[in-house]
C-alpha positions in Angstrom: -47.9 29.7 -24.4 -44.4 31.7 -24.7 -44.8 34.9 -26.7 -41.6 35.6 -28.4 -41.4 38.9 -30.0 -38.3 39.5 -32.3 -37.3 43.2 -32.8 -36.2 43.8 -35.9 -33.4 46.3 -36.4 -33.9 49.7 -38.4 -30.6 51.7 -39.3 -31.2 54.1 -36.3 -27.4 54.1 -35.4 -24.1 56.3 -36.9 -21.2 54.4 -36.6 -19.3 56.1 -33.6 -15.5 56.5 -33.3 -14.0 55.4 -30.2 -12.0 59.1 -30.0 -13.4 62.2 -31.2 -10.0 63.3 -32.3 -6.8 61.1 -33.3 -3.3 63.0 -32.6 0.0 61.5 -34.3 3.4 62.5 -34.8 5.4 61.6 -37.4 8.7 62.2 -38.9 9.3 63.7 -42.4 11.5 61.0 -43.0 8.9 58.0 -42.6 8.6 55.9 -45.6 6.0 55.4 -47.9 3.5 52.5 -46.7 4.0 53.8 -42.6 0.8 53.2 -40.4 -0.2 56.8 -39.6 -3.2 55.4 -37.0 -6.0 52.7 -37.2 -9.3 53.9 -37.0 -11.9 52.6 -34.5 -15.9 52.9 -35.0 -18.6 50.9 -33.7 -22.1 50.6 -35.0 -24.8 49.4 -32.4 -27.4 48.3 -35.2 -26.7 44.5 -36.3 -26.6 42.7 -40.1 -25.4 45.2 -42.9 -26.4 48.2 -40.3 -23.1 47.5 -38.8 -20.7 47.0 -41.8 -18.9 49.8 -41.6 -16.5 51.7 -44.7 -13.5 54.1 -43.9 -13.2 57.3 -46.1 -10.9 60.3 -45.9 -13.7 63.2 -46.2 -12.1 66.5 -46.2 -8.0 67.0 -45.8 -6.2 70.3 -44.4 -4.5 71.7 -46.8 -6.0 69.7 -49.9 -2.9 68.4 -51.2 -3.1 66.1 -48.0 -4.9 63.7 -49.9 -2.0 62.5 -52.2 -0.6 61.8 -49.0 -2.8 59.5 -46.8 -4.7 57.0 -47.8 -7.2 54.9 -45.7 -8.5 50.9 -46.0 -12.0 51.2 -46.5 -12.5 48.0 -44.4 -10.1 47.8 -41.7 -9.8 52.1 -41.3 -6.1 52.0 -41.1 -4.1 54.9 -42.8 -1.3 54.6 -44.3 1.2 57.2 -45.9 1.5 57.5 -49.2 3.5 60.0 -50.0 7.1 61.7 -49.2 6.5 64.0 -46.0 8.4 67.8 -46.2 8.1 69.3 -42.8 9.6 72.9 -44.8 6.4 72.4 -47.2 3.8 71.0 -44.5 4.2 70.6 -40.8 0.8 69.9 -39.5 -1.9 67.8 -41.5 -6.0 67.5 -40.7 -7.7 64.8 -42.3 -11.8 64.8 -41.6 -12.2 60.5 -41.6 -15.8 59.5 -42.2 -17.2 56.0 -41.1 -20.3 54.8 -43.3 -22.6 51.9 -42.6 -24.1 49.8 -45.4 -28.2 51.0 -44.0 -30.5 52.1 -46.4 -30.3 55.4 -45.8 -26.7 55.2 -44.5 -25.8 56.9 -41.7 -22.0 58.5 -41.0 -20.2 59.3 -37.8 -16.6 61.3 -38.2 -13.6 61.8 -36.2 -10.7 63.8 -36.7 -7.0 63.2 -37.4 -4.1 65.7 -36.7 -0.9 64.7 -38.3 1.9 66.2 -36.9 5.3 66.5 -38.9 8.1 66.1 -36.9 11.2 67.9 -38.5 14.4 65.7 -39.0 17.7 67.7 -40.1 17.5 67.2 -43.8 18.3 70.4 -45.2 22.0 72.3 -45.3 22.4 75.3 -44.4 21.9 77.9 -47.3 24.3 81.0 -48.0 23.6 83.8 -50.6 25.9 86.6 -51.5 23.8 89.8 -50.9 26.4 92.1 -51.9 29.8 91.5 -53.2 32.5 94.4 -53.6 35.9 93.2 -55.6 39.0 93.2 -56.3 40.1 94.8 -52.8 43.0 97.8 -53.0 45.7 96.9 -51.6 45.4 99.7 -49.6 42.1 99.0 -48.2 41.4 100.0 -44.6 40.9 97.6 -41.9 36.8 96.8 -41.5 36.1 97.1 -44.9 33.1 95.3 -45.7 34.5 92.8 -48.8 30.4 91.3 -49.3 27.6 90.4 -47.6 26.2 86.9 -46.7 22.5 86.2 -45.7 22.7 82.5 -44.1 19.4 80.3 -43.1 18.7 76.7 -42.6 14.6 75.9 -43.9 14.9 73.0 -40.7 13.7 74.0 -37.3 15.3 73.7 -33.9 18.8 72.9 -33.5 18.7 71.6 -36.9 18.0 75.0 -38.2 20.3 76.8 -36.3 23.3 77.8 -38.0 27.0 78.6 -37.2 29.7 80.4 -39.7 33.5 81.1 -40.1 36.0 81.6 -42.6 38.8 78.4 -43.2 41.4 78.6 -43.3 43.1 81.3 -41.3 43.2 84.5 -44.0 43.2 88.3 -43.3 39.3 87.9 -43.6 36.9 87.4 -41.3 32.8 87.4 -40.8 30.9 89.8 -38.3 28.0 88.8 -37.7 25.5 92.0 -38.5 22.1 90.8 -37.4 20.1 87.9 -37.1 21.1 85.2 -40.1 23.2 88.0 -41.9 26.9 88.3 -41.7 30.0 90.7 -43.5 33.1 89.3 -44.6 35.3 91.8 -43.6 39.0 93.2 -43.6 40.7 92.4 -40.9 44.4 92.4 -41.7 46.3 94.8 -44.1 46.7 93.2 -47.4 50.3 93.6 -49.4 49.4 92.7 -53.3 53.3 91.9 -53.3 53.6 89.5 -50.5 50.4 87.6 -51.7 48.5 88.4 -54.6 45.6 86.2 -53.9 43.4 84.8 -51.4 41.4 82.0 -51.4 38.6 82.4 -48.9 36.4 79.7 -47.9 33.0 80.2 -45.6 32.2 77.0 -43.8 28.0 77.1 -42.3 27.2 74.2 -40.0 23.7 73.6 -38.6 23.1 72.5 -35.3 22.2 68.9 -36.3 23.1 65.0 -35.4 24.9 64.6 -37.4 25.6 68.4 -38.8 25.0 69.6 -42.2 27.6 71.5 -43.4 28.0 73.7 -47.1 31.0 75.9 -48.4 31.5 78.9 -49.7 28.7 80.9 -52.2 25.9 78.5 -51.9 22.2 78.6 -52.2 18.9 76.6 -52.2 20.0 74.0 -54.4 23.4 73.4 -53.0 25.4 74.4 -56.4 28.7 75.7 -55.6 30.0 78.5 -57.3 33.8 79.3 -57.4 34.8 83.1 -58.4 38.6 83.7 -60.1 39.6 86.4 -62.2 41.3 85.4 -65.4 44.8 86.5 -66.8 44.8 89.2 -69.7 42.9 92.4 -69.8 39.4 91.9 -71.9 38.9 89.0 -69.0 40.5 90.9 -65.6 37.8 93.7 -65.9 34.1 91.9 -65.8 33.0 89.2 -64.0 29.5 87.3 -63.0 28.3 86.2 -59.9 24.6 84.9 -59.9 24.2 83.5 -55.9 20.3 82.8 -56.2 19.3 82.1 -59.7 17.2 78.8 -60.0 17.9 75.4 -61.5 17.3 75.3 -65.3 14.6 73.0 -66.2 15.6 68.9 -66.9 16.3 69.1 -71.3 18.2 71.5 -73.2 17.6 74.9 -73.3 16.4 76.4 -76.4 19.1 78.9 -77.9 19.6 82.5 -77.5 16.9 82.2 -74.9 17.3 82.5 -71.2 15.9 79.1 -69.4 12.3 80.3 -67.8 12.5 79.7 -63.6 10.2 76.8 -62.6 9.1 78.6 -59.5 7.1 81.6 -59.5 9.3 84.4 -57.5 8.6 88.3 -57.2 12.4 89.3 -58.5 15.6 87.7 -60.0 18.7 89.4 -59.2 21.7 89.2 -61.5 24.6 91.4 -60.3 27.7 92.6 -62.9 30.5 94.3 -61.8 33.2 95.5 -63.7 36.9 95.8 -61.8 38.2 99.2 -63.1 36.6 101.5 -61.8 34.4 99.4 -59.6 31.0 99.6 -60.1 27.6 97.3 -59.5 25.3 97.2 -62.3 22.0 95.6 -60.5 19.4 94.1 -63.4 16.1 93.2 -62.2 13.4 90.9 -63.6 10.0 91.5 -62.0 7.7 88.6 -62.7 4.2 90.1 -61.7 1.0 87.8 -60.6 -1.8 87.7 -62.1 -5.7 87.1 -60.3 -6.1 83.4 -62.1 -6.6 81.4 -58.8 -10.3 82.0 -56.8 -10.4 81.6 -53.2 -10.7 77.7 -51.5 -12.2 76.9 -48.6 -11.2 73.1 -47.1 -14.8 72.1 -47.7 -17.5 72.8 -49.7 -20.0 72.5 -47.1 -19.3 73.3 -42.9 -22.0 71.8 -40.5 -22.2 73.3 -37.2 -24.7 72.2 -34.4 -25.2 75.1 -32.2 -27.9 74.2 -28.7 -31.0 75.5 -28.4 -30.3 77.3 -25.4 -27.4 79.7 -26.9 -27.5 83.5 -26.2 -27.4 85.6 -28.4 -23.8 86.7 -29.0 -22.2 83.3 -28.8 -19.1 82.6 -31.3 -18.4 79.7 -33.0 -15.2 80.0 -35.3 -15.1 78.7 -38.6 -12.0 77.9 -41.2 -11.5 80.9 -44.0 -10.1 80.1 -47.5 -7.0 80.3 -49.2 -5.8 82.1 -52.1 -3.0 80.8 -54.1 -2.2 84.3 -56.2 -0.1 86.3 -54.0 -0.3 90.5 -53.2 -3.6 92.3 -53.4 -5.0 89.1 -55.6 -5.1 87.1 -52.4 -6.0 89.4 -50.2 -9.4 88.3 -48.6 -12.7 89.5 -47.4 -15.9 87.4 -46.4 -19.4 88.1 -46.9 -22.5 85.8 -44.6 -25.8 85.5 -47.1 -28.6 87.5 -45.0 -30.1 86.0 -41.8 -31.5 87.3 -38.9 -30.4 84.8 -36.7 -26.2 85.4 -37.5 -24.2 87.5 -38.0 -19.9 87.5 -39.1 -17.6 88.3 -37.6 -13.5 89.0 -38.9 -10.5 89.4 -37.0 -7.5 90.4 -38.6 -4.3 89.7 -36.5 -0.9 91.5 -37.0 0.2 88.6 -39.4 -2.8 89.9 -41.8 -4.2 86.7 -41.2 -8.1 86.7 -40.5 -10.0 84.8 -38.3 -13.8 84.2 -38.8 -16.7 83.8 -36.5 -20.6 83.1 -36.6 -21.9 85.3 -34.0 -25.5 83.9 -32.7 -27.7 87.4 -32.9 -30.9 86.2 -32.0 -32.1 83.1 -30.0 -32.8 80.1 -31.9 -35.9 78.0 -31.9 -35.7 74.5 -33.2 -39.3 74.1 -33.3 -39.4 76.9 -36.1 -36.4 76.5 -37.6 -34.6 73.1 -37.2 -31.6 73.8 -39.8 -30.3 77.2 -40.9 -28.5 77.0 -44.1 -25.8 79.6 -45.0 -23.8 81.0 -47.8 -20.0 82.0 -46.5 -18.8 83.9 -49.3 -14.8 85.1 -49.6 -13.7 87.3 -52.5 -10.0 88.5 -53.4 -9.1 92.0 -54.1 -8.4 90.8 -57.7 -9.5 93.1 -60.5 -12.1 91.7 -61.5 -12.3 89.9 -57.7 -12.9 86.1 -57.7 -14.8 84.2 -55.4 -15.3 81.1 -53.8 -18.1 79.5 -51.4 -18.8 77.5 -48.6 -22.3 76.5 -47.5 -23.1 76.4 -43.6 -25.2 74.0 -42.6 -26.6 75.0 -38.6 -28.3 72.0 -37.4 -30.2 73.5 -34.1 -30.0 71.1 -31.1 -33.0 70.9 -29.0 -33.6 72.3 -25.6 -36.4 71.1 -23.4 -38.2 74.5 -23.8 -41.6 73.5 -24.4 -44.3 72.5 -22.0 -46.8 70.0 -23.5 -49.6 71.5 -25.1 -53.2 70.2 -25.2 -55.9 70.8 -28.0 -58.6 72.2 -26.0 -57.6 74.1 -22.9 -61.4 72.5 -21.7 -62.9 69.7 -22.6 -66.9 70.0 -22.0 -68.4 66.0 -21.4 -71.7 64.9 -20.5 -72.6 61.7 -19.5 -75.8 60.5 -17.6 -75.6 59.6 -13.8 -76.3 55.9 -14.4 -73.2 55.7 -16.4 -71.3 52.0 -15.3 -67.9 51.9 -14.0 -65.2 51.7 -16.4 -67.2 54.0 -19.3 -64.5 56.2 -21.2 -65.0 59.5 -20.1 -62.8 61.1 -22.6 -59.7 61.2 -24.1 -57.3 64.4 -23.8 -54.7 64.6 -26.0 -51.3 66.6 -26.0 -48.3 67.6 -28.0 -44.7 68.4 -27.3 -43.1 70.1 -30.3 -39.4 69.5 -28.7 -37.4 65.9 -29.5 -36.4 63.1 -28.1 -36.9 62.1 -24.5 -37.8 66.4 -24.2 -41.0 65.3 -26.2 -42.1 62.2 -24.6 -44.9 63.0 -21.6 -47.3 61.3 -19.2 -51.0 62.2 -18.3 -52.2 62.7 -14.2 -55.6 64.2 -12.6 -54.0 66.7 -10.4 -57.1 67.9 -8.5 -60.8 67.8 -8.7 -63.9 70.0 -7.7 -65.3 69.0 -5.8 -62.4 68.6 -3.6 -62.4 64.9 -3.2 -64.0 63.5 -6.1 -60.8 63.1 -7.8 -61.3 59.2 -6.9 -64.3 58.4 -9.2 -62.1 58.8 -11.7 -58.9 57.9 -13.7 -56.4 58.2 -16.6 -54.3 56.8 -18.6 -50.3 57.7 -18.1 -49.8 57.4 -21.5 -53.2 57.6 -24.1 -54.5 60.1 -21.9 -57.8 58.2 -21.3 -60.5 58.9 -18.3 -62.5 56.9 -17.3 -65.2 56.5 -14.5 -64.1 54.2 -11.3 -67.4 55.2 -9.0 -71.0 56.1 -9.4 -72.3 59.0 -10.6 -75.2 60.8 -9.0 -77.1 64.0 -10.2 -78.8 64.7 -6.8 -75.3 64.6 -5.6 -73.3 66.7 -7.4 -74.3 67.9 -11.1 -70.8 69.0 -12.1 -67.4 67.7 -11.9 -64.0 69.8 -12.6 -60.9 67.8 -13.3 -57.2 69.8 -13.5 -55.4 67.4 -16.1 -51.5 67.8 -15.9 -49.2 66.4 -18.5 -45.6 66.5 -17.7 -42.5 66.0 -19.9 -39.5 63.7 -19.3 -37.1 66.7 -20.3 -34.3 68.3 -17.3 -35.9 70.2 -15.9 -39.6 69.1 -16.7 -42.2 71.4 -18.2 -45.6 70.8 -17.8 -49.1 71.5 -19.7 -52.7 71.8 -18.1 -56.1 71.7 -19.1 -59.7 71.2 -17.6 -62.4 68.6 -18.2 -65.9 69.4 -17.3 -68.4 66.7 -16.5 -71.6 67.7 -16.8 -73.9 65.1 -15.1 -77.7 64.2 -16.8 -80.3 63.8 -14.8 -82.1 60.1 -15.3 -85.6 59.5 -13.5 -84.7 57.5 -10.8 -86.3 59.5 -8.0 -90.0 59.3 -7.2 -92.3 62.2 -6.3 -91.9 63.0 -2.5 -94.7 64.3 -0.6 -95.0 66.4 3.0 -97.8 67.3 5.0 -96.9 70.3 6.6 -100.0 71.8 8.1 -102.7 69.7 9.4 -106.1 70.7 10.2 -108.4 67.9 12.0 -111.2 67.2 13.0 -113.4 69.2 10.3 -117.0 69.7 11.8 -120.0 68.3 9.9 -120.8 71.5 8.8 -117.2 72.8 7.6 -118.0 75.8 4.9 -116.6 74.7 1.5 -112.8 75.6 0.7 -112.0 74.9 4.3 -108.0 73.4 4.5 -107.8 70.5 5.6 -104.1 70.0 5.2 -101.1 71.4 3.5 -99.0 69.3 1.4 -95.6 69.8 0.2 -95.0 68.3 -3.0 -91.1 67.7 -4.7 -89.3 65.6 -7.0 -85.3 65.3 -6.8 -85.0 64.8 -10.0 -84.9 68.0 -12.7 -86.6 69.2 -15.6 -89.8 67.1 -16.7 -88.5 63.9 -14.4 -88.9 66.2 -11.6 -91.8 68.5 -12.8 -94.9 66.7 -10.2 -98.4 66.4 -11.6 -101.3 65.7 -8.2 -105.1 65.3 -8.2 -107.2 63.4 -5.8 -108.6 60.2 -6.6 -111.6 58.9 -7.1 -113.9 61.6 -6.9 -115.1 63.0 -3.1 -115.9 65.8 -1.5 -112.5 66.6 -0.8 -109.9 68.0 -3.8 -106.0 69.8 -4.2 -105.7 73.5 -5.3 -102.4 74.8 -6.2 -101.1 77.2 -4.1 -97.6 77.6 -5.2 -94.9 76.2 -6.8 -95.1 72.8 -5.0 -97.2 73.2 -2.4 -101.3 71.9 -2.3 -104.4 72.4 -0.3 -106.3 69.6 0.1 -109.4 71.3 0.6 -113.4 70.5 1.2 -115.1 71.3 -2.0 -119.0 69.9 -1.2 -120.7 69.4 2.0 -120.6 67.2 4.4 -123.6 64.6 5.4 -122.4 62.2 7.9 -125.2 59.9 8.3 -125.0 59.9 4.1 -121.8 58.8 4.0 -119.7 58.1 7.5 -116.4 57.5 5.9 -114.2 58.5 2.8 -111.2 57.0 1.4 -109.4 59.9 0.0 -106.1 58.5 -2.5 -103.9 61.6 -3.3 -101.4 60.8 -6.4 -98.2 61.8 -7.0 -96.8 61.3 -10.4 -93.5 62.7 -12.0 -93.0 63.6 -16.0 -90.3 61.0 -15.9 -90.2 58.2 -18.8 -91.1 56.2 -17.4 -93.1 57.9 -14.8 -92.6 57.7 -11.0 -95.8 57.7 -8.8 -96.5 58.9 -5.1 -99.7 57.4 -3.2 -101.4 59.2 -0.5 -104.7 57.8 0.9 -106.8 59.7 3.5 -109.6 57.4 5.0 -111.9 60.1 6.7 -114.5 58.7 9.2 -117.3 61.0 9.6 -119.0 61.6 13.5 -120.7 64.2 14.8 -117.9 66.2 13.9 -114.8 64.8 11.6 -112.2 63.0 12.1 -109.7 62.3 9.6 -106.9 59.1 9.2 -104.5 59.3 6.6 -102.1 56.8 5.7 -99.3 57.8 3.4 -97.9 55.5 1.0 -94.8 56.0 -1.4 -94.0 53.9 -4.2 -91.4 54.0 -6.7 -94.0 53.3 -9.5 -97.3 52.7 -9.8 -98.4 49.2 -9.6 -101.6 47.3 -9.1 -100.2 44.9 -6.4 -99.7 48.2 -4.1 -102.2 48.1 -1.7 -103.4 50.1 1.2 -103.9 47.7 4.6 -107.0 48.7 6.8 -109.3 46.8 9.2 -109.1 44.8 11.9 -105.9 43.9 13.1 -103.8 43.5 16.6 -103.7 47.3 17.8 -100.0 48.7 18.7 -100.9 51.5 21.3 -98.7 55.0 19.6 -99.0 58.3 22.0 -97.4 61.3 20.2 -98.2 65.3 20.0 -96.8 66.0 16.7 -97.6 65.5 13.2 -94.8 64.3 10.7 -93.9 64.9 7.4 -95.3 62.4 5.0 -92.1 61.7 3.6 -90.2 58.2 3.3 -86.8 56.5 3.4 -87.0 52.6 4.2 -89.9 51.7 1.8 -92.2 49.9 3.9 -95.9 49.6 3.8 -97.8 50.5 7.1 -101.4 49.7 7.8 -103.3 52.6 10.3 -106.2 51.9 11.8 -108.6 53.8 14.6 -109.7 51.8 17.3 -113.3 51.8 18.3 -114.2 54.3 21.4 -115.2 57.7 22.3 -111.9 59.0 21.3 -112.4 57.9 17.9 -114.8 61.0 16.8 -112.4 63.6 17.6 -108.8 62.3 17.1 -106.9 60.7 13.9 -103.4 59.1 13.5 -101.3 60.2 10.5 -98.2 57.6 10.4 -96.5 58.4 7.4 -92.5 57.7 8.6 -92.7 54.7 10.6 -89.4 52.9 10.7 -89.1 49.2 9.7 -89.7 46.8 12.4 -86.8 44.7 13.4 -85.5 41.5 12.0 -86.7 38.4 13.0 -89.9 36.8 11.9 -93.1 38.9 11.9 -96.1 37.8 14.6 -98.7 35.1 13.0 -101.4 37.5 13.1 -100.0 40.5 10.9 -101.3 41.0 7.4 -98.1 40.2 4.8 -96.4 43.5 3.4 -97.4 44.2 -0.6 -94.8 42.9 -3.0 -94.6 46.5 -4.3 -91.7 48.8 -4.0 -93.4 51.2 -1.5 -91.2 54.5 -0.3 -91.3 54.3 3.3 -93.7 55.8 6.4 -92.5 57.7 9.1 -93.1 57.2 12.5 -97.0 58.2 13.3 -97.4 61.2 15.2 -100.8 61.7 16.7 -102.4 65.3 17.2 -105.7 66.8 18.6 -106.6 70.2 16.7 -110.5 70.3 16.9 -111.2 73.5 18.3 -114.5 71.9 19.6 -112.7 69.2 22.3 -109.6 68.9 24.0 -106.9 66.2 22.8 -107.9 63.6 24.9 -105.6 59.9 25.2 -106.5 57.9 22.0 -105.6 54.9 21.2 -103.9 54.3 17.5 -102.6 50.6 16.1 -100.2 50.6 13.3 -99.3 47.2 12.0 -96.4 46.4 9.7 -97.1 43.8 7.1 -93.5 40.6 7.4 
C-alpha cells in the first residue's frame, strides 16, 4: 500500500523582493501617472500564504507620500504628483510586501528616487544696492548698483551669464561669485543725453536658454524705474527688487498684504534724489518653537549579529525640525542600556550624524530583542521633543555547545538483561536557533576500552540501548563518554557520562578445590587429623555468592572453618575398620542464591589396615534428585599420575572412580575431579549412561601416594564416563 503524506503549508515564509534596493531616475518634468518602477516579491508558501499586497511604509522626506503611489496588487508605482528638483532632489520610499497568512508576515525593499534636474527656472536678478540719479560729473568706475544673480537649476542649467544691451556708457563687473556692479564706464554729458535706458540681459546655460531682463526676481515680475517730470515727483522714488507676490484676492485697505512665505527680513529701500540718501526699513519676522522634531519613522529596526564587538557602529537617520535658528537646533538622547551607547557627529554644515555604538557583547539567548527610546529635543524655550523607538533584533551565532541535563547518568540493570533493553535516554539542549540548535547523539568512547560495541544510540532521541550480553563476573561497571554535536559553522559540542552499574543474578554455582590432600589415614589416626583442604568460592556476590558446606550424612569425618573460604575436612571419631570398611562421605556446596546453586562432593573411603581414601567430585548447577554418583564394577581405564588436582569443573560431565581390587588398593586412592569429556562418537556398550543432571565438570584424575607408612607404589585406577 502507497503511503501518501500531504504537507500542509503554515505561513512560515516573508514575501522576498527580488532586489534589496530599487534605484530610478527621473526627470522633474515627468507627468503625473509615470511608472517610477514595478515591484517584484515572491512568497515560497502556497494558497493565501502567497497573495501578496504592495504598500508604501515609510517615505524620505514625508511629504513623499503625496507623491508616489503604489498598486496594492500588481506593486507598480506610479507618480502622482508634480516633481520640483529645487524643492526635492532625492526621494526614499520604504515599500513593504504583505502576505494574506494568519499572522502575516512582511518582507521590504527600498526605493531611491532620483530627480533629475531639467532647466526650468530663469535666471533671477535682485538689486542689492542702487545709487541714483548719477552727476553728470561722476568719475569713471563709479559703482551705479549692485546685482546678486542665481539660477535655483543645477549644472549648466544653473549657470548664469550677464551683460548690459544695448551698447551704453555702462557696463557690469563681475565682483565675485553670482554678484556683479553696474558700473561707470564712459563720462556722461547731461546735455548731450539726458537719459539712459539700461537693460541687463541673464542667460542660463540651458537647451534651450532661459533668459530674464533687467530688475527681476523669484517670481519673474519686471520692474521698470523712471523719474517723473515736476519737482514733488523728481525727488523720491521706490524700488522694491525682492518683495513677494501678494496673496490671490484683494487686499484689505490701509493694510500691507502679509508675505505667504515665512522669511527672516523684508527689505524695502527709499531714496530720495536731492541730496541722495538711502533710507533702509527692515521687517524682521521672528520664529517661534511651534514645530517638535520628526524622525522618518516612528519605529527603526536594526538586526545587529551575535558575534559583534563591542564598539561596532551602526548609523541611524536623526530628525528634522521645521522652526528655524536655535528652535531647530538638535540634540539626541538613547533611553539607558548597558549594551549601547550614542554616538553624534556634527560636521562643518552643523549637520549631525548618529550612531549606535555596540558597548557590550550581545547574547541572544538572554536577550533576543533590545528595545530603545531615541529621543531628539530642540533648543526651543520650552524644548520640544520627538521620538523614535529602536527595535534591535539580535541575530544568532552558533555560540553554544549543546547542553545535557545530568553531566552523569547513574543506570543499573541486571547482567541477564536481553539485547535491545533501553538502557537510557540522555537528553540535551541547544539554546541557539535554527540549524545552530539542531544536534545529533554519538558514544565516543567506553571503559572499558572496547566495550563501546555492546552498546548503541540513537542519533537523534538520544536512546541507548544494549546490543551484547552483559556479564557481572566480567566486568561490573561500564563508562560511556556520550557526545552531542551541533550542526552550527563551526560545530560545538556537549559531553556527558553514563555509568552502568551491572547486578549480580545467581547464575554461578558454588565452586570447590582440594588443595591439600592427606591420604592414606592409619586406623588409628587421633581425632582432628586433616584429611584434606578444601577451597570453597562462589563467582557470584553478595548472598548468591555467600557458600554454606557441611558433610552429609553423618560419619566420622566432618568440615571446620578455617577461614574465609577455606575447610578442613577433618576425622572427628575413631576409626574401626573391621566395624565399618568403607564410608561414603558427600560434602555439599550450596550458595544463598534464589534460587540456590548446589556443589556435590562425595568421598567413598575404604578402610584397610590403614586408610585409603577415593573421592569423586561432582559439580552441579542445582541440586536435583536424578544426580547420581556412579561406583562399582565397571571396564577399568588404567590413569598413572603424581599429582593431585583441584576439584574444580568446566565441561559438566559426570565421572564414575573406582579402585580396582589388589594390594595396591590399601594404600593408594584416585581423586579425578577434572577429567575432560571423552570424545565424540558413540560411547562403548559397556559404560553406565551419564545422569540427566546438569553436573559441573571433573578434572582429569591425578593419582598420589602420601602414606608415610609405604612407598607410592603403581596402582591401578579406572575412571569411566557415562555416553
Amino acid at each position: 500500500m502507497e503511503l501518501v503524506i500531504s504537507v500542509l503549508d503554515a505561513n512560515d515564509n516573508a514575501p522576498q523582493f527580488n532586489q534589496s534596493m530599487y534605484n530610478v531616475h527621473l526627470s522633474e518634468d515627468a507627468v503625473e501617472g509615470t511608472l517610477v518602477a514595478r515591484m517584484n516579491a515572491t512568497d515560497l508558501d502556497e494558497g493565501s500564504n502567497r497573495d501578496v499586497r504592495y504598500e508604501i511604509d515609510t517615505t524620505v522626506p514625508p511629504s513623499a507620500s503625496d507623491f508616489f503611489s503604489i498598486d496594492a496588487n500588481t506593486g507598480e508605482i506610479r507618480l502622482s504628483g508634480a516633481l520640483d528638483f529645487e524643492v526635492v532632489n532625492l526621494y526614499d520610499l520604504n515599500i513593504r510586501a504583505t502576505d494574506k497568512g494568519t499572522p502575516p508576515l512582511s518582507g521590504h525593499c527600498k526605493v531611491v528616487v532620483e530627480v533629475l534636474d531639467v532647466n526650468d527656472n530663469a535666471p533671477e536678478v535682485w538689486v542689492t544696492s542702487l545709487s541714483v540719479p548719477v552727476p553728470e560729473d561722476a568719475s569713471l568706475g563709479t559703482v551705479v548698483a549692485l546685482l546678486s544673480v542665481s539660477d535655483r537649476d543645477s549644472g549648466e542649467n544653473g549657470r548664469v551669464r550677464c551683460w548690459v544691451w544695448p551698447a551704453s556708457p555702462f557696463g557690469l563687473e563681475a565682483t565675485f561669485l553670482g554678484s556683479y556692479s553696474l558700473v561707470l564706464r564712459e563720462a556722461l554729458d547731461r546735455e548731450r543725453v539726458s537719459e539712459y535706458e539700461v537693460e541687463v540681459r541673464a542667460e542660463d546655460g540651458g537647451a534651450p536658454a532661459l533668459e530674464v531682463g533687467s530688475w527681476s526676481y523669484s517670481q519673474r515680475h519686471s520692474r521698470s524705474l523712471c523719474v517723473a517730470d515736476g519737482a514733488a515727483k523728481s525727488d523720491l522714488m521706490v524700488f522694491s527688487p525682492n518683495f513677494p507676490p501678494p496673496p490671490p484676492g484683494p487686499a484689505p485697505k490701509d493694510t500691507q498684504p502679509e508675505p505667504s512665505a515665512l522669511l527672516d527680513t523684508l527689505r524695502l529701500e527709499v531714496l530720495l534724489e536731492r541730496p541722495l540718501r538711502i533710507f533702509h526699513v527692515q521687517l524682521e519676522v521672528t520664529d517661534i518653537n511651534d514645530n517638535a522634531p520628526v524622525f522618518p519613522a516612528a519605529r527603526k529596526n536594526l538586526s545587529i549579529a551575535e558575534s559583534s564587538l563591542p564598539g561596532s557602529r551602526f548609523p541611524l537617520e536623526g530628525a528634522s525640525d521645521a522652526d528655524i535658528g536655535a528652535n531647530a537646533q538638535l540634540s539626541y538622547t538613547l533611553s539607558p542600556s548597558e549594551y549601547f551607547t550614542l554616538d553624534v557627529k556634527s560636521s562643518n554644515e552643523n549637520r549631525k550624524s548618529l550612531f549606535v555604538v555596540l558597548a557590550k557583547s550581545l547574547d541572544r539567548e538572554t536577550i533576543p530583542v533590545h528595545r530603545l527610546v531615541l529621543t531628539a529635543a530642540d533648543g526651543g524655550r520650552p524644548s520640544l521633543t520627538g521620538t523614535m523607538e529602536l527595535v534591535i533584533s539580535v541575530e544568532d551565532a552558533n555560540d553554544n555547545p549543546p547542553q545535557f541535563n545530568q553531566s552523569m547518568y547513574k543506570v543499573q540493570l541486571p547482567e541477564n538483561t536481553t539485547e535491545g533493553t533501553l538502557v537510557v535516554r540522555v537528553n540535551a539542549t541547544d539554546p541557539d536557533e535554527g540549524s545552530n540548535k539542531e544536534f545529533y547523539y554519538s558514544i565516543l568512547s567506553s571503559i572499558p576500552i572496547g566495550n563501546k560495541e555492546l552498546f548503541t544510540i540513537d542519533t537523534k532521541t538520544g536512546e541507548i540501548r544494549l546490543t551484547g550480553t552483559l556479564d557481572f563476573e566480567d566486568v561490573r561497571l561500564h563508562e560511556l563518554q556520550i557526545e552531542a554535536t551541533d550542526k552550527g559553522t563551526p560545530p560545538l559540542s556537549g559531553h556527558c557520562s553514563v555509568e552502568l552499574e551491572v547486578l549480580d543474578v545467581n547464575d554461578n554455582a558454588p565452586e570447590v578445590w582440594v588443595t591439600s590432600l592427606s591420604v592414606p589415614v592409619p586406623e588409628d589416626a587421633s581425632l582432628g587429623t586433616v584429611v584434606a583442604l578444601l577451597s570453597v568460592s562462589d563467582r557470584d556476590s553478595g548472598e548468591n555468592g555467600r557458600v554454606r558446606c557441611w558433610v552429609w550424612p553423618a560419619s566420622p569425618f566432618g568440615l571446620e572453618a578455617t577461614f574465609l573460604g577455606s575447610y578442613s575436612l577433618v576425622l572427628r571419631e575413631a576409626l574401626d575398620r573391621e566395624r565399618v570398611s568403607e564410608y561414603e562421605v558427600e560434602v555439599r556446596a550450596e550458595d544463598g542464591g534464589a534460587p540456590a546453586l548446589r556443589w556435590l562432593v562425595v568421598a567413598i573411603c575404604a578402610v584397610s589396615s590403614l586408610f585409603l581414601l577415593a573421592v569423586v567430585l561432582y559439580g552441579a548447577s542445582r541440586w536435583a534428585p536424578r544426580a547420581a554418583v556412579f561406583s562399582g564394577p565397571a571396564p577399568p581405564t588404567p590413569v598413572c599420575a603424581s599429582e593431585v588436582g583441584s576439584w574444580s569443573y568446566s565441561q559438566r560431565h559426570s565421572r564414575s572412580l573406582c579402585v580396582a581390587d589388589g594390594a595396591a588398593k590399601s594404600d593408594l586412592m584416585v581423586f579425578s575431579p577434572n577429567f575432560p569429556p571423552p570424545p565424540p562418537g558413540p560411547a562403548p556398550k559397556d559404560t553406565q549412561p551419564e545422569p540427566s543432571a546438569l553436573l559441573d565438570t571433573v578434572s582429569v584424575p591425578h593419582l598420589l601416594a602420601l602414606s608415610p607408612l609405604t612407598r607410592p607404589r603403581a596402582v591401578a585406577a579406572c575412571i569411566r564416563a557415562p555416553p
